[in-house]
Each structure stands twice: as structure tokens, then as C-alpha cells.
N, C-alpha and C positions, 0 to 999 in steps of 0.2 A: 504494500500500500504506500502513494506518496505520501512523505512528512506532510504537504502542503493539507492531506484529508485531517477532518476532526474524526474518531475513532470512537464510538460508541459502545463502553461496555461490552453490552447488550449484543451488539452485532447491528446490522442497519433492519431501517422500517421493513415489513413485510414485503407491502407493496399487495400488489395485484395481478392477476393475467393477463390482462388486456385494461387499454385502455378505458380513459373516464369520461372524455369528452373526446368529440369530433374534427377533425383539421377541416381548416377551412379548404376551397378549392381551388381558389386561385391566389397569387400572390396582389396584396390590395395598389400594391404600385407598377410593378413591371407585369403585372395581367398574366405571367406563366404559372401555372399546375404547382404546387407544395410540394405533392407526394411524387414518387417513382412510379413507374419506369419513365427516365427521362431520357431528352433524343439522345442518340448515338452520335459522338465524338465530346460529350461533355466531362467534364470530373467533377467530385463531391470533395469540400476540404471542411474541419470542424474545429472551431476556435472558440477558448472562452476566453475574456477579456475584461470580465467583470460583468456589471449590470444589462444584460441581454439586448434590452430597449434599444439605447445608446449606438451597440457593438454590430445591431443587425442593420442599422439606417446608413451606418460605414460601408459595409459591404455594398449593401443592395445602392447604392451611389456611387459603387465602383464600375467604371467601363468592364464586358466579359463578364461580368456576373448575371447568369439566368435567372437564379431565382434565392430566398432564403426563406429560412424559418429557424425557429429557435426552441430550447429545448435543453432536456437535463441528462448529462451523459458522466460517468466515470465513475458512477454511487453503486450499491449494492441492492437495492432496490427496484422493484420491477413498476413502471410506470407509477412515478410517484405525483403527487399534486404539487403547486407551488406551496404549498404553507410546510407539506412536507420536508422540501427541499430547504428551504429556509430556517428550516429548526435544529441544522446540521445533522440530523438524524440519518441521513439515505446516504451521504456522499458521495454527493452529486453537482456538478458545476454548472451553472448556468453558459451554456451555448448557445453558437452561431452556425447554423450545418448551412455551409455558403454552395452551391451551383452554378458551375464557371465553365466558361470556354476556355482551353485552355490554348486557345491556336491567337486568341485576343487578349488574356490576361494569365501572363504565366502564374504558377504557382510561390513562385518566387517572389512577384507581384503582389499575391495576398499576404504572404507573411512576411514583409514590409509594412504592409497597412497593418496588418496586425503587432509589430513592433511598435510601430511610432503612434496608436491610437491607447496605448494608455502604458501604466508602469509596471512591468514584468518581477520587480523588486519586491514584492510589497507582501508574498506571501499570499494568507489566506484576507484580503481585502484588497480593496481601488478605493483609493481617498476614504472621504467617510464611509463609504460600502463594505460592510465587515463580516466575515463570515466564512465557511469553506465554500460555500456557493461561490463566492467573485474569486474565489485563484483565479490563476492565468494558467491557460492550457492549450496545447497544442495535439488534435488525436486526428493520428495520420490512416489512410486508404491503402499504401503502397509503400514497400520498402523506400522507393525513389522519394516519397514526399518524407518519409520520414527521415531518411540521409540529409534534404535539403532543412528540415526543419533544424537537426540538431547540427549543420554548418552556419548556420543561420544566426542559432543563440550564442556560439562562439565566437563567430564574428564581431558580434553586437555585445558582447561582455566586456571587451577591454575600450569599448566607445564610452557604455555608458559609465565605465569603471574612472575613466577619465574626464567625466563631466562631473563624478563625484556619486555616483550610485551605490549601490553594494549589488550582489550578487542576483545573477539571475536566480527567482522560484519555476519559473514555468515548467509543468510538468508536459514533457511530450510523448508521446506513446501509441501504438498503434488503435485503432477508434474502438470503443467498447459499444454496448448497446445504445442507441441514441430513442429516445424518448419525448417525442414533441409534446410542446407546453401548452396551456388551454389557451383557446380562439383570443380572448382577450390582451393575451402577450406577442399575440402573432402580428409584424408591423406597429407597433403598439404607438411608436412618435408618428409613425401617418396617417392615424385615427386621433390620435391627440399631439396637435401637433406645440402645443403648451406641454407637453409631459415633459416628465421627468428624466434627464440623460448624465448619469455621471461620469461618462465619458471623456479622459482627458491623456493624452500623453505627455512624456516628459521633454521633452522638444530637440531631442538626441533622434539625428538622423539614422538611419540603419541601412548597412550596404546591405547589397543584394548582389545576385546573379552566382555566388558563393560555391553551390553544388545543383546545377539545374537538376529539377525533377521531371523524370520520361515515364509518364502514367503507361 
């Protein structure tokens, strides 16, 4: 288990079989399908970066990205709610499961944006956002994404090291069960565009192109 998870006696919440609620059908901004099978020449990559709201408006603003949705991935738990997820009980991170072309926006591309969109340092929290839910995580599809992700954090450790950071937490790994979050959190700033985003990075550039990923 990462240090980054809280670790529950107990073991994690039960959870369920299946899920509780319904995904919606389309994505409320780019008008493509949530769920799979998606067209052929696309890739899937899964980021958490703190508070989901925030982390998925980044993406779905990125050129090459089809489509997103968000959701709870790396907990012990079988489809859990959000209150669940929030009580550190399931450990489970709040995510961004992103849908990309990757012949438009390399992979390498996203986890860039994923570096510079908030602070990889911080452990189990983003700014005031506290909890094991907002780590920082990276859960890779493919050997290739996973090579490029963890050329990626090393690169970017002696930057932020020299801006004055401490060590990277972000937990990278190959993708575990992904678990979409109820309709309400899906797009959640493009239904409320007054909401709530604590989304911020630390204003440390991050190379790329490092270890390209060949899905």
C-alpha cells in the first residue's frame, strides 16, 4: 500500500457490487459518450490531482482530449459513494480518467499538465484540501505510459527541488479499478460555473518529451 493511503484498522469500507447511480451519456461540454467502447486509435490516461472538479475542467480544455469523467480509483472498496470516499475509509483518490488522441496530444503532453496544475509535494492534501482522497497520482494503461510517467517525476524533482520544494509524493502505478462518481460531480464547474476549484500549481515549469510513451 502507498504511505500516501490512510490505512484503516478495520481494513476498507465494504462497498458494493455494482454500482449506485447512473453515468450520464454524454460529456456536458465536448458532447462525446462517458462510457466505453471508445473509437479506435484513442488512449485512456488516469490522474488524480486533488479536488476532481478543478483537475477535470484542465483536461477537458486541453486540445486531443475526447472526453472525461471522474471518479474514485486506488481504494479497497468496491464502488464507493463520495461521503465514503471522503471519510478516508475506502482509499481511494479522487480522479480524472482523461480520453485522448494521442496522434494530437501526446501522452507526455498530459503529464505536463498534470505536473504544472497543482503541487505533487504535499502528500495526502492540495492546499486547504486534506485528506487521502487529494494525493497526487498517476495510474498508468501501459508499460510505455508508465516508463514515461516515472521519467517524468525524475525529471521534475531536481526543478522543483531547486525552486525550493521537497520531494515528490505522487504515487504512480499501473491503473487499478476505476469507479465513476455520481452525475453530480461529472463536469461539475460546467454546471456550476461559480463552483468551487482548488486547483493550483506551483508555477515550476516541467520538461517533457523525457521517455515518449508508444501505447
Amino acid at each position: 500500500m502507498s504511505p500516501n493511503r490512510q490505512q484503516n484498522p478495520e481494513g476498507p469500507l465494504k462497498g458494493r457490487p455494482a454500482p449506485q447511480f447512473a453515468l450520464q451519456e454524454r460529456h456536458t461540454v465536448l458532447g462525446n459518450p462517458l462510457a466505453p467502447p471508445y473509437p479506435e486509435g484513442l488512449a485512456v490516461a488516469d490522474f488524480g490531482l486533488g479536488c476532481f472538479w478543478g483537475a477535470e475542467r484542465i483536461f477537458w480544455q486541453t486540445e486531443g482530449v475526447w472526453t472525461t469523467l471522474v471518479g474514485y480509483q486506488g481504494g479497497g472498496t468496491q464502488h464507493p459513494a463520495y461521503e465514503e470516499v471522503c471519510s478516508g475509509l475506502t482509499g481511494h483518490a479522487e480522479v480524472v480518467r482523461v480520453v485522448f488522441d494521442p496522434s494530437v496530444v501526446p501522452y507526455e503532453t498530459l503529464l505536463k499538465v498534470f505536473w504544472e496544475s497543482h503541487d505533487p509535494t504535499q502528500g495526502n492534501r492540495q492546499g486547504n484540501d486534506v485528506g487521502t482522497q487529494y494525493r497526487s497520482a498517476i495510474y498508468t494503461h501501459s508499460p510505455a505510459q508508465q516508463s514515461a510517467a516515472e521519467s517524468s517525476r525524475t525529471a521534475y524533482q531536481p526543478v522543483l527541488t531547486s525552486a525550493g520544494y521537497g520531494p515528490i509524493t505522487t504515487e504512480i502505478a499501473p491503473a487499478p479499478p476505476f469507479f465513476h462518481a455520481e452525475g453530480y460531480h461529472q463536469q461539475y464547474l460546467a454546471k456550476n460555473p461559480a463552483g468551487y476549484c482548488g486547483i493550483g500549481g506551483t508555477g515550476v515549469s516541467c520538461p517533457v518529451g523525457v521517455a515518449p510513451a508508444q501505447d
